[in-house]
VOPAGU-2260 file (C-alpha; in pm, 1 decimal, decimal comma):
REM VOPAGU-2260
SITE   aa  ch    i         X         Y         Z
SITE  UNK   A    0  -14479,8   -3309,5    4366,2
SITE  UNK   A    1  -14662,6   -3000,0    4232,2
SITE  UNK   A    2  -14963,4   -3041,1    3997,1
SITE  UNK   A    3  -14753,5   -2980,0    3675,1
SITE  UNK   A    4  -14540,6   -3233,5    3768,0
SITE  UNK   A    5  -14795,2   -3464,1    3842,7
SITE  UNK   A    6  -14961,5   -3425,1    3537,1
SITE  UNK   A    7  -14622,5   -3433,9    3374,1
SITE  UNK   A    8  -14543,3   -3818,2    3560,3
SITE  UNK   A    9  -14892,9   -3919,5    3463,3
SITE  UNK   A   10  -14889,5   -3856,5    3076,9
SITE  UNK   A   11  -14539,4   -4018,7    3083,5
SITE  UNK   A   12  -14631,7   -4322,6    3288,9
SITE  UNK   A   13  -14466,6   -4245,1    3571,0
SITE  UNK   A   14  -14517,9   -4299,3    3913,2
SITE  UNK   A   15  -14763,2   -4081,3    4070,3
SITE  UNK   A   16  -14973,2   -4069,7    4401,6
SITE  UNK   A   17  -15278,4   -4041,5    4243,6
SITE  UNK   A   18  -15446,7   -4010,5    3864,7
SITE  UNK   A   19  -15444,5   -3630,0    3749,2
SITE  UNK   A   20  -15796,9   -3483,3    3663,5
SITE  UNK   A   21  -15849,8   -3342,1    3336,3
SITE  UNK   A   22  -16158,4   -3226,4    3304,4
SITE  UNK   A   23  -16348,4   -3148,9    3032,2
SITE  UNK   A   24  -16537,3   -2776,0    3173,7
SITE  UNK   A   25  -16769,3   -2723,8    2894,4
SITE  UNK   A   26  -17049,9   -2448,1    3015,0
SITE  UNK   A   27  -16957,7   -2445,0    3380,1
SITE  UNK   A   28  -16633,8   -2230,8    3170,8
SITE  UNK   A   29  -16938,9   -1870,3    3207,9
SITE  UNK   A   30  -17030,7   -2019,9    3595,8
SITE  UNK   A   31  -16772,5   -1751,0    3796,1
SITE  UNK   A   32  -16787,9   -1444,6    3542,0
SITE  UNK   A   33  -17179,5   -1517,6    3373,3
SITE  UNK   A   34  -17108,0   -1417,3    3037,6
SITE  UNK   A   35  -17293,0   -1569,1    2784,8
SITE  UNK   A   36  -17049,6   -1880,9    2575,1
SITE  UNK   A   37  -17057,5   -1652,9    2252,5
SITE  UNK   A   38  -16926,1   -1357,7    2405,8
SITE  UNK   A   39  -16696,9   -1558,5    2681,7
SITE  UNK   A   40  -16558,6   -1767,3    2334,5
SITE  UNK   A   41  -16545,9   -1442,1    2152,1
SITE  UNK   A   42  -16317,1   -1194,4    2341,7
SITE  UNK   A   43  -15973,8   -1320,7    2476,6
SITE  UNK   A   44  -15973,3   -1136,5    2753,6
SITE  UNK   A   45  -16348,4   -1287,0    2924,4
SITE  UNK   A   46  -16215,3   -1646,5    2801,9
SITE  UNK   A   47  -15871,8   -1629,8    2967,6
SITE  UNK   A   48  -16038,7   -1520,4    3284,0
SITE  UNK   A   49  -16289,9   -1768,9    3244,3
SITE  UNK   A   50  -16069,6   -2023,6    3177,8
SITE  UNK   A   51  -15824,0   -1857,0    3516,6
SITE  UNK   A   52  -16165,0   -1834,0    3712,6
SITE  UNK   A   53  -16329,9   -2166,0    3660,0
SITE  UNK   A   54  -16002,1   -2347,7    3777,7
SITE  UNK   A   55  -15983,1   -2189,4    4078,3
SITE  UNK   A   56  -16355,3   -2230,4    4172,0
SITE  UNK   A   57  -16283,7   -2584,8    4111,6
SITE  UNK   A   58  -15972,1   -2638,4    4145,4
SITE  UNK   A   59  -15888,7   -2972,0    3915,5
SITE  UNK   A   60  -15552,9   -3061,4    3799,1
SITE  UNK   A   61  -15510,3   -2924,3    3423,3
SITE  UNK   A   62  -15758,4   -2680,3    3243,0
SITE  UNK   A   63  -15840,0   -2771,2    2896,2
SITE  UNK   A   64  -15919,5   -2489,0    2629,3
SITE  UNK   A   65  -16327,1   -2540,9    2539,5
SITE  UNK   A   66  -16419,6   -2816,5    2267,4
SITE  UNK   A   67  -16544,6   -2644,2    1983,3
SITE  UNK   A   68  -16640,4   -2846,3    1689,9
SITE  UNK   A   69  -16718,8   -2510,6    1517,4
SITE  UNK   A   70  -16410,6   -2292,7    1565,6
SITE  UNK   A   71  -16206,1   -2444,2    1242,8
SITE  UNK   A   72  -16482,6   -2437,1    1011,3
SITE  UNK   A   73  -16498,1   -2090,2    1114,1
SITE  UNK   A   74  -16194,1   -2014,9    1026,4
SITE  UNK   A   75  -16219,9   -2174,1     680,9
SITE  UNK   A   76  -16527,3   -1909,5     603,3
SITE  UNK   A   77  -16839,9   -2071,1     695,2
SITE  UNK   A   78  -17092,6   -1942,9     913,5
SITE  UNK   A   79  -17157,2   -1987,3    1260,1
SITE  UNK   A   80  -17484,6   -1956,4    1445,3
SITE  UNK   A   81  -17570,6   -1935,0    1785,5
SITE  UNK   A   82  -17857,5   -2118,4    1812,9
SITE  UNK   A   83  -17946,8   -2225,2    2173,3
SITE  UNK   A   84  -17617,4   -2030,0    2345,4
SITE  UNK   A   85  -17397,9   -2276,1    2102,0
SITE  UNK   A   86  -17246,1   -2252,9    1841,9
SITE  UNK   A   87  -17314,0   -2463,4    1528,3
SITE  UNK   A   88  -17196,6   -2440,3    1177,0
SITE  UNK   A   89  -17464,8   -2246,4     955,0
SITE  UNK   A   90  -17341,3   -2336,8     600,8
SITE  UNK   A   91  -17154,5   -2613,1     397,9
SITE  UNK   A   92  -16955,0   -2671,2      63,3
SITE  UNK   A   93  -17001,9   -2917,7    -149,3
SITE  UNK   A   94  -16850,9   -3237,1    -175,8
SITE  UNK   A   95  -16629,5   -3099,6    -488,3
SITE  UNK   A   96  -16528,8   -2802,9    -353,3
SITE  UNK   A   97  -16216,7   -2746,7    -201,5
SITE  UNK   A   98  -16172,5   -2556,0     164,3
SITE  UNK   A   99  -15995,8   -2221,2     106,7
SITE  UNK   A  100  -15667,1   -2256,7     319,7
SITE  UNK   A  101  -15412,4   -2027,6     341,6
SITE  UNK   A  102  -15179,1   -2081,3     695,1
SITE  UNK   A  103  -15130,8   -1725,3     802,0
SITE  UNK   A  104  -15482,7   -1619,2     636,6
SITE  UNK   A  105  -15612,6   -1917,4     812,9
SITE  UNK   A  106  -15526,4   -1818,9    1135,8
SITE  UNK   A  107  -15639,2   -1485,2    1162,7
SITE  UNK   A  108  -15993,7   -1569,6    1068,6
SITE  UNK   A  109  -16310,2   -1628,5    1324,8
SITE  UNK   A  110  -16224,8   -1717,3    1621,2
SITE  UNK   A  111  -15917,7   -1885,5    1576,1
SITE  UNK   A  112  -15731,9   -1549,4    1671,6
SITE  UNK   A  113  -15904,3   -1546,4    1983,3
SITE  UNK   A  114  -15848,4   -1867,6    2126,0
SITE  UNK   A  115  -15476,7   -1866,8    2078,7
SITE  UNK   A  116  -15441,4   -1501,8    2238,7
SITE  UNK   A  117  -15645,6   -1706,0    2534,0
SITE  UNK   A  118  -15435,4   -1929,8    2541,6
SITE  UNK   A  119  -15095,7   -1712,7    2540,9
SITE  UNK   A  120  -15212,0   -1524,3    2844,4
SITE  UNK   A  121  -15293,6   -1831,6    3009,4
SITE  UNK   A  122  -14970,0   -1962,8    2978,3
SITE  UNK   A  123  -14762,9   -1682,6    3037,7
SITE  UNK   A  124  -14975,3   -1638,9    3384,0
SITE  UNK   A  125  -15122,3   -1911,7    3543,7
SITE  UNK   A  126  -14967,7   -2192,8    3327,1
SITE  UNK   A  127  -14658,0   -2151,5    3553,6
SITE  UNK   A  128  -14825,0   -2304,8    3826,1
SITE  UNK   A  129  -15118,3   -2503,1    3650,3
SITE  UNK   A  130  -15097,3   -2671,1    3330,6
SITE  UNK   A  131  -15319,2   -2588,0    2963,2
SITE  UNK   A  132  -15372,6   -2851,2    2719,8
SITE  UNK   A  133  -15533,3   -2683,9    2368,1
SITE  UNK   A  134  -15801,8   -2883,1    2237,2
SITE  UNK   A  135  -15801,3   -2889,5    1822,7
SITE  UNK   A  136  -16077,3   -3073,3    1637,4
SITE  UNK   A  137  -15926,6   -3397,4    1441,3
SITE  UNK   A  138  -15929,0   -3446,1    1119,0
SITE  UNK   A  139  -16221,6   -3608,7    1030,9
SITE  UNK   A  140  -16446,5   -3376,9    1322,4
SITE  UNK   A  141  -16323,4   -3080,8    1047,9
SITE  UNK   A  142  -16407,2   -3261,6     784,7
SITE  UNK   A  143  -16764,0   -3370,4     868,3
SITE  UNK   A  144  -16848,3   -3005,7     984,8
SITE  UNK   A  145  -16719,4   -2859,0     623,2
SITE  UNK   A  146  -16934,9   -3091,9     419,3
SITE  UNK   A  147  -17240,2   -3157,2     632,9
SITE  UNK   A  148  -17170,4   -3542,6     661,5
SITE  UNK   A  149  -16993,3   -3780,5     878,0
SITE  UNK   A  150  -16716,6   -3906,8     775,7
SITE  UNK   A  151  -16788,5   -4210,4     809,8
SITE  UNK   A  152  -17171,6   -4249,1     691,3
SITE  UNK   A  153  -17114,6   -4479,2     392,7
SITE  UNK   A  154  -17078,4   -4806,2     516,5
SITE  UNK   A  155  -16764,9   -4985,5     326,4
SITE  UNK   A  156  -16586,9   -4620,0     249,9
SITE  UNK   A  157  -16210,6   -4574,7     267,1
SITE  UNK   A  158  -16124,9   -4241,4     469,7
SITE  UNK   A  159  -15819,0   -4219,8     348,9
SITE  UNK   A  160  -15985,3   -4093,5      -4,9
SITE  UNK   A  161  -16201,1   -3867,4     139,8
SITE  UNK   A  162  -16216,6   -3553,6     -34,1
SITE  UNK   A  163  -15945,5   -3235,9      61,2
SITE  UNK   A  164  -15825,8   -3465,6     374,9
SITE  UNK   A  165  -15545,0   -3343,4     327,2
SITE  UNK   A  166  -15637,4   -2952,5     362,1
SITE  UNK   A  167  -15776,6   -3018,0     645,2
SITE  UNK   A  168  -15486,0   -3211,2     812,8
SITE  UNK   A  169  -15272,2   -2914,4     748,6
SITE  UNK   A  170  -15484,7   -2688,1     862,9
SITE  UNK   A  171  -15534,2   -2869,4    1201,8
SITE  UNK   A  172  -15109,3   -2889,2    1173,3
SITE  UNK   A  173  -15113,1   -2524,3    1166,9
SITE  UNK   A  174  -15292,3   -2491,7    1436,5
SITE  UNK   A  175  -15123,3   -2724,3    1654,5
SITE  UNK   A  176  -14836,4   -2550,9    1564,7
SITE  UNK   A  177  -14993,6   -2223,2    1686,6
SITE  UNK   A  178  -15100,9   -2368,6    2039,4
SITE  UNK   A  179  -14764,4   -2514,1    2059,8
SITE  UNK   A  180  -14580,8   -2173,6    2044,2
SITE  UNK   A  181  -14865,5   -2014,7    2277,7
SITE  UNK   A  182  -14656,6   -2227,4    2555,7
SITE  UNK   A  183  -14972,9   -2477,2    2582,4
SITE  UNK   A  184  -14853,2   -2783,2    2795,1
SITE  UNK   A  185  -15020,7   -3036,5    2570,3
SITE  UNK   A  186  -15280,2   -3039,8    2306,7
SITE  UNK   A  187  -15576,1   -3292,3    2281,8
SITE  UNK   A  188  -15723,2   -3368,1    1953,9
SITE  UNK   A  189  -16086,7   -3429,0    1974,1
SITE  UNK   A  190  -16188,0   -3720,1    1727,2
SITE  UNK   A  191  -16535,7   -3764,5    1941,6
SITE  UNK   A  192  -16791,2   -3632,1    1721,8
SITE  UNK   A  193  -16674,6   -3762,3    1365,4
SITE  UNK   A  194  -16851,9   -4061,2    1314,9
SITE  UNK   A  195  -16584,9   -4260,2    1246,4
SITE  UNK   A  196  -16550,0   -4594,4    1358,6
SITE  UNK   A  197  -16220,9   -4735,8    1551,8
SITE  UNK   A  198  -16151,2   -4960,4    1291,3
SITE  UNK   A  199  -16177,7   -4684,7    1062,8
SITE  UNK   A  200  -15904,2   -4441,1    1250,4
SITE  UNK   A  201  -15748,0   -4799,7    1310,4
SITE  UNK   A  202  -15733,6   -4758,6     933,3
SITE  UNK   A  203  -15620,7   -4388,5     938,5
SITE  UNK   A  204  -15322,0   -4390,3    1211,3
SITE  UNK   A  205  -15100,7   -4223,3     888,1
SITE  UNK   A  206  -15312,2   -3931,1     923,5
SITE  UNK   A  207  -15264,3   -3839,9    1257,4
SITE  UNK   A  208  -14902,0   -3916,7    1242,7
SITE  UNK   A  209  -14770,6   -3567,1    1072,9
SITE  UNK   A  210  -14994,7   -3386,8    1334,8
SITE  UNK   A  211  -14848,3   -3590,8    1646,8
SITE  UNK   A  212  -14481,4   -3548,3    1460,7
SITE  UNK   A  213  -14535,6   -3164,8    1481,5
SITE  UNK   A  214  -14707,3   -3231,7    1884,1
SITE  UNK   A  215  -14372,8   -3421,8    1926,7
SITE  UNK   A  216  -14154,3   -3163,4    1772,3
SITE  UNK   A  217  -14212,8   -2903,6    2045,4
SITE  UNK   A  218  -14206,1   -3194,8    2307,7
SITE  UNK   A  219  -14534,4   -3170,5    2439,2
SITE  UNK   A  220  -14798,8   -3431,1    2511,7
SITE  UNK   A  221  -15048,2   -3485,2    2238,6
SITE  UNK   A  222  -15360,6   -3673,8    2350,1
SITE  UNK   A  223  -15646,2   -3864,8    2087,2
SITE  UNK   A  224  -16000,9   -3833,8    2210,0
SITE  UNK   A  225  -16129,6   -4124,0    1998,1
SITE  UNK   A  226  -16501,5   -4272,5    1951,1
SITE  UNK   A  227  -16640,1   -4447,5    2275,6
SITE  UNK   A  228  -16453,6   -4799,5    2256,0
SITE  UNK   A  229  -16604,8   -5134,9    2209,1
SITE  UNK   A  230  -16588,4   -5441,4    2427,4
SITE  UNK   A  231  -16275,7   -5655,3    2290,6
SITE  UNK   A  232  -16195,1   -5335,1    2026,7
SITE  UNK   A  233  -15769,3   -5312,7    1978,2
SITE  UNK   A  234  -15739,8   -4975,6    1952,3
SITE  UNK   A  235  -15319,2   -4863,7    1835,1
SITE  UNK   A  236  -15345,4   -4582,6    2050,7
SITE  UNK   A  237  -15379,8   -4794,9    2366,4
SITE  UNK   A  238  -15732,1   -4873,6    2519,1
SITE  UNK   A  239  -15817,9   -4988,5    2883,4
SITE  UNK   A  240  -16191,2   -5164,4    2867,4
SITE  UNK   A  241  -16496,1   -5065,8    2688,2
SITE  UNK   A  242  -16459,9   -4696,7    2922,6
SITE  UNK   A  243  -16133,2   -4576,9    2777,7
SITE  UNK   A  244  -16179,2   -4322,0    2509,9
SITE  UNK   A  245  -15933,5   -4027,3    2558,4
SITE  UNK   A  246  -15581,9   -4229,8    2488,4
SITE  UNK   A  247  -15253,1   -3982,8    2517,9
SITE  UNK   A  248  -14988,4   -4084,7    2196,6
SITE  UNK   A  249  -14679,1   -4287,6    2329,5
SITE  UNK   A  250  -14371,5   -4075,6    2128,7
SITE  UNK   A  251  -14337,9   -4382,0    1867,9
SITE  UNK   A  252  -14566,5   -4446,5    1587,2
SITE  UNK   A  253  -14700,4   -4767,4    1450,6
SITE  UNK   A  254  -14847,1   -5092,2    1614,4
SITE  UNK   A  255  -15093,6   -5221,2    1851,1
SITE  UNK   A  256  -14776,1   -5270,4    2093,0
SITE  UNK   A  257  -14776,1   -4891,9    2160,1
SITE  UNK   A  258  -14814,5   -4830,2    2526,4
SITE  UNK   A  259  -14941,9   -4480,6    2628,5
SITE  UNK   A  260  -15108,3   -4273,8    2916,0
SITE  UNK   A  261  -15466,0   -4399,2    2887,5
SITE  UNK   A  262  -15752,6   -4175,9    2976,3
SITE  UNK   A  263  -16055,0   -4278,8    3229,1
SITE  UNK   A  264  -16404,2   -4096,2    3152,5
SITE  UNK   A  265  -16571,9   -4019,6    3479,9
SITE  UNK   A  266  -16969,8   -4102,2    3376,5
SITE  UNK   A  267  -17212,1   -3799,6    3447,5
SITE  UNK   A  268  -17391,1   -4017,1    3748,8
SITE  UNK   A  269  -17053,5   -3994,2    3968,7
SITE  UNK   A  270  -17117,3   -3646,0    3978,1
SITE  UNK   A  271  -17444,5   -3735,0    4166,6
SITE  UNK   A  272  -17468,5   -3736,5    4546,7
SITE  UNK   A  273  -17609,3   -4099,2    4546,0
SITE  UNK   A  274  -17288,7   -4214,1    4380,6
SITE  UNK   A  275  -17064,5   -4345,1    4620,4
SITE  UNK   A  276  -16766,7   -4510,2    4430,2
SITE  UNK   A  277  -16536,5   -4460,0    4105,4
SITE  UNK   A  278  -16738,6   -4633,9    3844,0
SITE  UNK   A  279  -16420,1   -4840,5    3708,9
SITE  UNK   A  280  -16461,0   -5173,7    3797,1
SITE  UNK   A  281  -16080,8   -5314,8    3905,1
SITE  UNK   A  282  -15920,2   -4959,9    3880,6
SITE  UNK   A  283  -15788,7   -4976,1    4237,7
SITE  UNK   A  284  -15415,1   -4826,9    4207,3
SITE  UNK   A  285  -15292,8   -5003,6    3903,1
SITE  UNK   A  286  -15298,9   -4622,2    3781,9
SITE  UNK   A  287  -14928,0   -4592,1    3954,5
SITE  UNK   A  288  -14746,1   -4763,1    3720,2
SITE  UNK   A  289  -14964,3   -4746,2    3420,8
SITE  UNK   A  290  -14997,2   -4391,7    3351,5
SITE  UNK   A  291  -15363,6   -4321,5    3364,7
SITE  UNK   A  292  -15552,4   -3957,4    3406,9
SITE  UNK   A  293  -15925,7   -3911,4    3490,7
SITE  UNK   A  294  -16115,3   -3666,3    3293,0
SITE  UNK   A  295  -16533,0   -3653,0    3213,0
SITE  UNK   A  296  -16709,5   -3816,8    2989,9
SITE  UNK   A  297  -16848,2   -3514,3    2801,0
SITE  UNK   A  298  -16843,6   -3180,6    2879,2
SITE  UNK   A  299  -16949,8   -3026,2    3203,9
SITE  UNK   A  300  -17287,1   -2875,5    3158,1
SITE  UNK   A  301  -17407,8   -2662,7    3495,5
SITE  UNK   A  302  -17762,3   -2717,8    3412,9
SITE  UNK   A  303  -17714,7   -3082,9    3455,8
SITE  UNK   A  304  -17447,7   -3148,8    3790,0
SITE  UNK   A  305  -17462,1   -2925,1    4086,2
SITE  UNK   A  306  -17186,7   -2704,5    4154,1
SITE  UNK   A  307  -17116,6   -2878,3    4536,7
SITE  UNK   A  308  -17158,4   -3206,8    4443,7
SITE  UNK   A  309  -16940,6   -3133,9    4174,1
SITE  UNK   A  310  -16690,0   -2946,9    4405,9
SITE  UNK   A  311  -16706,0   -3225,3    4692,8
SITE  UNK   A  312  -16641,3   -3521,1    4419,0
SITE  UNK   A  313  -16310,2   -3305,5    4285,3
SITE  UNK   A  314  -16178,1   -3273,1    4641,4
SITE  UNK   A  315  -16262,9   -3611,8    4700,4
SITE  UNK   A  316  -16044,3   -3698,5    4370,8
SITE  UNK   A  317  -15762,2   -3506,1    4464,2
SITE  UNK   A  318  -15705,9   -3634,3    4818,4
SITE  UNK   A  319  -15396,1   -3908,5    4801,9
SITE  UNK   A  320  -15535,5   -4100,9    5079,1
SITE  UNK   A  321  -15848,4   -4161,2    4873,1
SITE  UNK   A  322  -15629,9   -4356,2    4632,6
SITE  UNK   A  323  -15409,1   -4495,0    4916,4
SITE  UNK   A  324  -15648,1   -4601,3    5122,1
């Protein structure tokens, strides 16, 4: 079974010898090449190769495109700063005033232009052999970032009448769309910075659905990374314990009977030589049948794990007879 396959099985709870790594690489993306994030996020050419370059040094199972809460804000005309090597969002509109969205304008603004022409050459190259899953921001992510708020600050609110929602849901549909025809092999929405409470996207499962339907329409895998779940929280995108907050979308809408690939966020300690053991408690290899993946908690920042401990603990991940043993 190759690694596209296996990632392939997983998502689709199949049988597989072992849980696929997904990683989340945030700034150990510049290790290999050492260009600065703004000008690795900024040309498509240093982010492809980053994005080539940093899978091979480390060699986990699927490379995600970089989470950046800033990029479709960007592309709706605000400004971006680079404070501290990061971006972050240097204006706002007001609460009345609608975001500017035109779909071909809209995605030939910012950044937005670069990541997809990333993306394109990543597929068309190495995504034969290893597999690229875009990362969009959700919904409500947007949202907050447009208006300076999160979107769920006032306690008691209703989402669903949140201001120009529905902009923003098409823009994020556009550029699903665009990932999609890149030749991405799947494309995580990232829902973990928006405030929101489960109960609230509990609440908002009809927003999501037109930008899963269009996921679904190209037949690709399209994963929710949610809010950190709470102890005894029913989440309709599938949940396993208080750990599980990236859940991939099961093809059918609806329910709290949906049963999808659930993901596992490695905590930042297992990266630590001291660690010694997966930090799941009863994981063992239910994963075969239950279609689970293993990806990070938050982003991978190189200032914080060191690069062999972080190499060892992949290999050690990768190795069937650590999950067979």
């Amino acid at each position: 079974m190759n690694v596209k396959e296996l990632v392939r099985n997983a998502l689709r709870c199949r049988k597989v010898p072992r849980p696929p790594f997904i990683p989340l690489i945030g700034s150990y993306l510049t290790r290999v090449d050492q260009y600065s994030l703004k000008e690795t996020w900024s040309d498509p050419g240093l982010l492809h190769q980053a994005l080539r370059n940093t899978q091979q040094l480390l060699n986990y199972d699927a490379v995600v495109m970089p989470l950046d809460t800033s990029l479709e804000a960007e592309a709706f005309g605000l400004p971006v700063r680079w404070d501290g090597g990061k971006p972050e969002i240097g204006g706002r509109l007001s609460r009345e005033e609608p975001p500017p969205f035109d779909s071909e304008a809209w995605l030939g603004r910012g950044r937005v232009p670069v990541f997809i022409e990333a993306a394109t050459r990543y597929a068309q190259v190495e995504g034969k052999q290893i597999p690229l899953f875009a990362s969009v921001s959700g919904p409500l992510s947007v949202w907050s970032g447009l208006y300076g708020r999160q979107a769920g600050s006032d306690e008691g609110a209703d989402l669903s009448d949140l201001p120009h929602l529905e902009t923003v849901v098409q823009a994020v549909i556009a550029l699903c769309r665009e990932y999609a025809e890149a030749g991405v092999d799947g494309i995580i929405v990232n829902e973990g910075s928006s405030g929101a409470s489960q109960e609230s996207l509990v609440a908002l499962s009809g927003v999501y659905k037109p930008i899963f339907n269009v996921i679904r329409h190209f037949n690709l895998p399209g994963v929710l990374r949610s809010p950190q779940q709470t102890e005894g929280n029913r989440f309709p995108f599938t949940s396993l314990g208080a750990d599980a907050c990236i859940c991939s979308l099961h093809p059918h809408s609806g329910g709290e009977n949906i049963r999808g690939a659930i993901g596992i966020p490695l905590k930042q300690d297992f990266w630590s030589e001291a660690s010694d053991s997966l930090p799941i408690v009863g994981f063992g290899s239910a994963f075969k049948n239950k279609g689970v993946f293993l990806t990070t908690e938050s982003p991978l920042d190189q200032e914080d794990i060191d690069l062999l401990d972080l190499q060892d603990r992949i290999e050690q991940l990768l190795t069937d007879a650590y999950w067979n043993g």
